[in-house]
C-alpha positions as CSV (number, residue, x, y, z in Angstrom):
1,X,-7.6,-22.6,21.5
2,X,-4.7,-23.7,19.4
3,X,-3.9,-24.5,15.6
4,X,-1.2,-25.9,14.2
5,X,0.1,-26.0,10.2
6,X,1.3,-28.8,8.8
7,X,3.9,-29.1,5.6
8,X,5.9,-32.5,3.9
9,X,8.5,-32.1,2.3
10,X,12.3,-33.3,1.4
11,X,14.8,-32.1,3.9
12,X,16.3,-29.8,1.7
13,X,13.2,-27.7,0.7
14,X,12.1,-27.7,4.9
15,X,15.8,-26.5,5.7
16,X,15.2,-23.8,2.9
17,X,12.6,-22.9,4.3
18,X,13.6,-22.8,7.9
19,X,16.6,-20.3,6.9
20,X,13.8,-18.2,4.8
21,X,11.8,-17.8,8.4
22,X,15.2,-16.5,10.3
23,X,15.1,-14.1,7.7
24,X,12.0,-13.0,7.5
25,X,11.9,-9.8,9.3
26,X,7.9,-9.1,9.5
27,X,7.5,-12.6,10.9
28,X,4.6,-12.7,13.7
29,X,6.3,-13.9,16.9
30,X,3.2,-15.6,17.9
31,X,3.7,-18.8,15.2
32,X,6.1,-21.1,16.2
33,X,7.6,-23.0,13.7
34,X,10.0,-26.4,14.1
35,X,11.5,-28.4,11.3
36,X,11.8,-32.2,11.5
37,X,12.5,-35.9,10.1
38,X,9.0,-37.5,9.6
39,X,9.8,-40.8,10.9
40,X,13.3,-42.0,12.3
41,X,13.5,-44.5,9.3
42,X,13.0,-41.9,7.1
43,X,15.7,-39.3,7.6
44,X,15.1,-37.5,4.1
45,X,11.5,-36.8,4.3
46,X,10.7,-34.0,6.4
47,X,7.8,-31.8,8.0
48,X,8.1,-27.9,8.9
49,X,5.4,-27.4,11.7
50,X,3.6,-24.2,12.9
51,X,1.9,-23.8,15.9
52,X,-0.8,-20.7,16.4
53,X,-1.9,-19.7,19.4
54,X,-5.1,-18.6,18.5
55,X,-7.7,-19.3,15.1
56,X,-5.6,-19.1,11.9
57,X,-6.2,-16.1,9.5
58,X,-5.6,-16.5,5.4
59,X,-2.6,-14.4,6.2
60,X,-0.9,-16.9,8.9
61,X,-0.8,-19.5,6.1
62,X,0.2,-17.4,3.3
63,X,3.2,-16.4,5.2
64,X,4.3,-20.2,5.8
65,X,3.8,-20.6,2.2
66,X,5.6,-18.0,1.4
67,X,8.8,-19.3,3.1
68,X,9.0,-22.1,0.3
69,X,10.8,-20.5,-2.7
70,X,9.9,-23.1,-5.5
71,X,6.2,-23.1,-4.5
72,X,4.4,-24.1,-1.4
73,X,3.5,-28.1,-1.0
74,X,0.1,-29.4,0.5
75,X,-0.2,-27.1,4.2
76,X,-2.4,-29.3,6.5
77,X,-4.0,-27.0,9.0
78,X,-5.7,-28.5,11.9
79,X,-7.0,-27.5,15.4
80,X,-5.4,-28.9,18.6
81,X,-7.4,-30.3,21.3
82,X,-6.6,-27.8,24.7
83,X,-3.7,-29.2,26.1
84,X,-1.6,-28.6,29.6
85,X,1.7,-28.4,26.9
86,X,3.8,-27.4,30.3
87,X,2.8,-30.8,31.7
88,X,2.7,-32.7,28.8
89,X,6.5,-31.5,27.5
90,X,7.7,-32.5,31.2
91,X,6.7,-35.8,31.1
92,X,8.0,-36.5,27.7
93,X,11.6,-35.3,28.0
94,X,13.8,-37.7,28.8
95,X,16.9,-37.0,30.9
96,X,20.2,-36.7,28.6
97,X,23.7,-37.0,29.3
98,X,26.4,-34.4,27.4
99,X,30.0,-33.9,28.6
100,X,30.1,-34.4,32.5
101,X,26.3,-33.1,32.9
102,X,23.5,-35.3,33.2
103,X,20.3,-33.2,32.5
104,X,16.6,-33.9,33.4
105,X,12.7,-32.0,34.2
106,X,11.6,-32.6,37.7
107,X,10.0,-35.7,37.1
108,X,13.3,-37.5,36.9
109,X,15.5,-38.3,39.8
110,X,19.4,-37.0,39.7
111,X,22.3,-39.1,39.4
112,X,24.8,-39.6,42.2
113,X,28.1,-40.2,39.8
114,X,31.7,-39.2,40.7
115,X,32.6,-36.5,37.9
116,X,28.8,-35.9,36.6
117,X,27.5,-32.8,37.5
118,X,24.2,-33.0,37.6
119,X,21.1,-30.3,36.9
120,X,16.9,-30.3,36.9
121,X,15.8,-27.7,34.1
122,X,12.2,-28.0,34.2
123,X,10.1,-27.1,30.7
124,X,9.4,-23.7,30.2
125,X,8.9,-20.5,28.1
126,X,12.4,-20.6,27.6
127,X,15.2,-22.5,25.2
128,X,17.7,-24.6,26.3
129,X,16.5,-27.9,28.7
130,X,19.4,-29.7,27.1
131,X,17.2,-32.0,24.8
132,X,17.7,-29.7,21.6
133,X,20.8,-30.9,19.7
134,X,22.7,-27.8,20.1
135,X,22.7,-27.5,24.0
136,X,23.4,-30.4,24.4
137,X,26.2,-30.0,21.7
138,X,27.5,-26.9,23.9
139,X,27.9,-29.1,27.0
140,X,29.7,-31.5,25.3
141,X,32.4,-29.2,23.5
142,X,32.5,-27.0,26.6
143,X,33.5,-30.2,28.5
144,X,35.9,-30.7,25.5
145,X,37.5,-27.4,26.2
146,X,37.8,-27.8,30.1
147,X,39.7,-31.4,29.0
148,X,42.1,-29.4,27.0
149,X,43.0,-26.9,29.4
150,X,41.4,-24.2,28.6
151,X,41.0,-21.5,31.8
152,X,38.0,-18.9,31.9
153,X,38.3,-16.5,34.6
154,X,35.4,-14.6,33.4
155,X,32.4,-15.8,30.8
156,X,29.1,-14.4,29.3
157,X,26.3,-16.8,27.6
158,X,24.4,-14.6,25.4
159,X,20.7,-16.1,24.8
160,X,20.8,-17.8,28.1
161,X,17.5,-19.1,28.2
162,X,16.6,-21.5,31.1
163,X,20.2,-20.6,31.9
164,X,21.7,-24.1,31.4
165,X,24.9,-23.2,29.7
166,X,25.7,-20.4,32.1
167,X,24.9,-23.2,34.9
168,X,27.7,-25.2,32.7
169,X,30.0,-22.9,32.5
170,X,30.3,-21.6,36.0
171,X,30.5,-25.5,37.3
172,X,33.3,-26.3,35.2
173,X,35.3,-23.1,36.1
174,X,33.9,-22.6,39.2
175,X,35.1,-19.2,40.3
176,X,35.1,-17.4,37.0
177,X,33.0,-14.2,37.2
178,X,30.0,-15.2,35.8
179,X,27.6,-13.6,33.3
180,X,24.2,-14.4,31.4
181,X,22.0,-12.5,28.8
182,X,18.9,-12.6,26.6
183,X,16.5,-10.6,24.5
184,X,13.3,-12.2,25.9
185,X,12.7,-11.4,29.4
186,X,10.7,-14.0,30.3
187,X,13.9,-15.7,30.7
188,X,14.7,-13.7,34.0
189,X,12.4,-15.5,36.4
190,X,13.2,-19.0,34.5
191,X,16.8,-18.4,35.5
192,X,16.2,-17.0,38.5
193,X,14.0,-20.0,39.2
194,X,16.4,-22.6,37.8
195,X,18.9,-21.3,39.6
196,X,17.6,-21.5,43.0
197,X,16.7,-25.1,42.1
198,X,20.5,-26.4,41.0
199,X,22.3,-24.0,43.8
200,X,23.6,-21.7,41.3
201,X,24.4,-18.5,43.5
202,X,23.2,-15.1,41.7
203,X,25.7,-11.8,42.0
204,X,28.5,-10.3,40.7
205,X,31.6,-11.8,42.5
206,X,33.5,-14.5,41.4
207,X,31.8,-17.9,41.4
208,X,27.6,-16.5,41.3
209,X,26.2,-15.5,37.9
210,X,24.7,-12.2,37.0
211,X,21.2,-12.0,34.4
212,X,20.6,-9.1,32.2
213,X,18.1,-8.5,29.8
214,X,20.3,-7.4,26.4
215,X,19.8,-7.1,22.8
216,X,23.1,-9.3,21.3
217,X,26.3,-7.9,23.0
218,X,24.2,-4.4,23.3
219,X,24.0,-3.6,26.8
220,X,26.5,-1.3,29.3
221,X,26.4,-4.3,31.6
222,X,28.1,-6.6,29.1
223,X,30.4,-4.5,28.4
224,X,31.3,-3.0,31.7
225,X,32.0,-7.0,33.0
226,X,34.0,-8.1,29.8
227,X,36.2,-8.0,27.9
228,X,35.6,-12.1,28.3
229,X,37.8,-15.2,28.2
230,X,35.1,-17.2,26.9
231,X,31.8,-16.1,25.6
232,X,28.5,-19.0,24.5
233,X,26.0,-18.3,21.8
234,X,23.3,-21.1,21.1
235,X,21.1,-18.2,19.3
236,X,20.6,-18.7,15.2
237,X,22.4,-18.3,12.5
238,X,21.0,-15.2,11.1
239,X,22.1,-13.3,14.5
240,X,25.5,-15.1,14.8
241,X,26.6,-13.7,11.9
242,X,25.7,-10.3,12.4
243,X,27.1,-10.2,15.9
244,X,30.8,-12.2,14.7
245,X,32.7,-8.5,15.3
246,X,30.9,-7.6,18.6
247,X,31.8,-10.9,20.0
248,X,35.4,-10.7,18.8
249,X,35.5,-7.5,20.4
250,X,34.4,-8.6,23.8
251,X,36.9,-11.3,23.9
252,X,40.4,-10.9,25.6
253,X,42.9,-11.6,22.7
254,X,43.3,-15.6,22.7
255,X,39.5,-15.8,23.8
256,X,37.2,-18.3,23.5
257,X,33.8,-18.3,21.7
258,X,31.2,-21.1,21.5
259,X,28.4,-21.0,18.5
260,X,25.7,-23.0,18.1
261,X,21.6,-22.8,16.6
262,X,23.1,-23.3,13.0
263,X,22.3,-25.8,10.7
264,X,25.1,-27.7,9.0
265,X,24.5,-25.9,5.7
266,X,24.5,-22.8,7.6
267,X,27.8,-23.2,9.0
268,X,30.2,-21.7,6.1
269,X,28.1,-18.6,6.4
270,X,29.0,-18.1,10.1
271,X,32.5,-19.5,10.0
272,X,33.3,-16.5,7.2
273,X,31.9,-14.0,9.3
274,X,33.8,-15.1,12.3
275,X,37.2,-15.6,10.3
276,X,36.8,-11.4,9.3
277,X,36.1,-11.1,12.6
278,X,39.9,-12.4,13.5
279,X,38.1,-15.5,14.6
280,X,39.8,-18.8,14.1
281,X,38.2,-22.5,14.4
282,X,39.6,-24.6,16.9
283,X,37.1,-27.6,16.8
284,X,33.6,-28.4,15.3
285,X,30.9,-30.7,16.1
286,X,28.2,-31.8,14.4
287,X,25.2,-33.4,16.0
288,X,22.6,-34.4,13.6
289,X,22.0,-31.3,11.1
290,X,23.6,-29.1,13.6
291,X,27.2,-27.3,14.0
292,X,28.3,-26.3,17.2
293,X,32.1,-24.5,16.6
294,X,34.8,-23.7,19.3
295,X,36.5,-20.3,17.8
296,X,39.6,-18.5,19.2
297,X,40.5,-14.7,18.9
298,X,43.7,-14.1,17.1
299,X,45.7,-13.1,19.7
300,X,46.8,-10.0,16.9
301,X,43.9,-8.3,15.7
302,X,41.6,-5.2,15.0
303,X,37.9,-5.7,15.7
């Protein structure tokens, strides 16, 4: 049995709200929330969405309420019939195509195009099939960066989830040591799993990509395979900010770093805390209401 809260609103009262849930600190990991346009022909009138995973209590939808500073609008609350979401989700993600990678679930076939690396993420637990703005914003700027010139002999994606961008990283510098990391460790058989199924090799030589299960940057394994040439975050903003020095100080001087899970708005926020950090912009990218920034290390700096 599911339940699912419903709220309309203008975009800038949902995105207020959205940035009041990353900082809730007591908020119950079971609700699920998601922030979007009402209708395509209607970008400023949004909806913030909560699904429950079991029968709401007065508390569930005071807490949602009490993400909206001004005063709470109308919350719809309504039970969900009992779904196979797994199946469902599969069947309605569409393949995408960002940078040279052409993404899709297993219900859609590969491509077979000179320069297009293509990979099958089915849905899961996890973040990160390449349909969410942001991932699919990192495959395009780390594509960007390979274009440039950059070289990363060794890389860490931290908040790896189904393990796309660590699949992306390792294909476009193909015997960089590779290495991947999140807090949630469902993720370790979804990117074991995903790996197996997109011929990713898993170890800790050149070319195959180590998973670890690590709080941020917090873990001896992390540190023991950096520092890093490049490091990926598609995480929030919340977290990005407050990890801006431990990522400077895991990158080699001149490294590169990849953000992304910020909202436009949200975006001078984590650009200040990366710039006291001794990081530096070198390119932006916004897709939709979302930032995804390319930052350098000063190649002079204490972190």
């Amino acid at each position: 049995m599911s339940w699912k809260f419903t709220a309309y609103a203008a975009r800038p009262i949902i995105e207020a709200a959205l940035i009041a849930h990353e900082d809730a600190t007591d908020w119950d990991a079971e609700i699920i929330l998601a922030g979007s346009e009402v209708a395509e022909d209607r970008p400023d009138d949004w909806q913030l969405e909560a699904w429950l995973p079991r029968a709401p209590e007065p508390a569930d939808e005071a807490a949602l309420a009490a993400l909206f500073a001004a005063g709470a609008p109308p919350i719809i609350m309504e039970q969900l019939p009992e779904t196979d979401w797994l199946t469902l989700s599969q069947q309605q993600v569409q393949p995408i195509r960002a940078g040279r990678f052409h993404v899709h679930t297993p219900d859609h076939p590969p491509v077979a195009e000179p320069g297009v690396t293509d990979f099958t993420i089915p849905a899961s637990q996890a973040f990160g099939t390449g349909q969410h703005a942001t991932t699919a914003g990192c495959l395009t700027m780390l594509t960007h960066m390979k274009a440039q010139g950059i070289v990363v002999r060794n890389f860490a994606d931290i908040g790896t989830g189904t393990g796309l961008l660590a699949f992306a990283a390792r294909d476009l510098w193909p015997r960089a040591l590779g290495t991947a990391s999140d807090i949630d460790h469902v993720c370790v058989p979804v990117v074991i799993e995903n790996a197996a199924l997109n011929g990713v090799p898993l170890g800790p030589r050149r070319g195959e990509l180590v998973m670890t299960i690590a709080e941020g940057m917090d873990h001896p394994l992390l540190t023991a395979r950096g520092p890093y040439d490049l490091i990926t975050a598609n995480i929030l903003a919340g977290p990005l900010i407050a990890l801006a020095p431990e990522f400077a100080r895991h990158l080699v001087p001149g490294g590169q770093l990849v953000l992304a899970g910020l909202l436009e708005t949200q975006e001078p926020g984590v650009r200040a805390a990366c710039r006291r950090a001794g990081l530096r912009l070198a390119a932006r990218l916004v897709v939709g209401d979302w930032s995804i920034l390319w930052l350098r290390k000063r190649t002079r700096v204490r972190v």
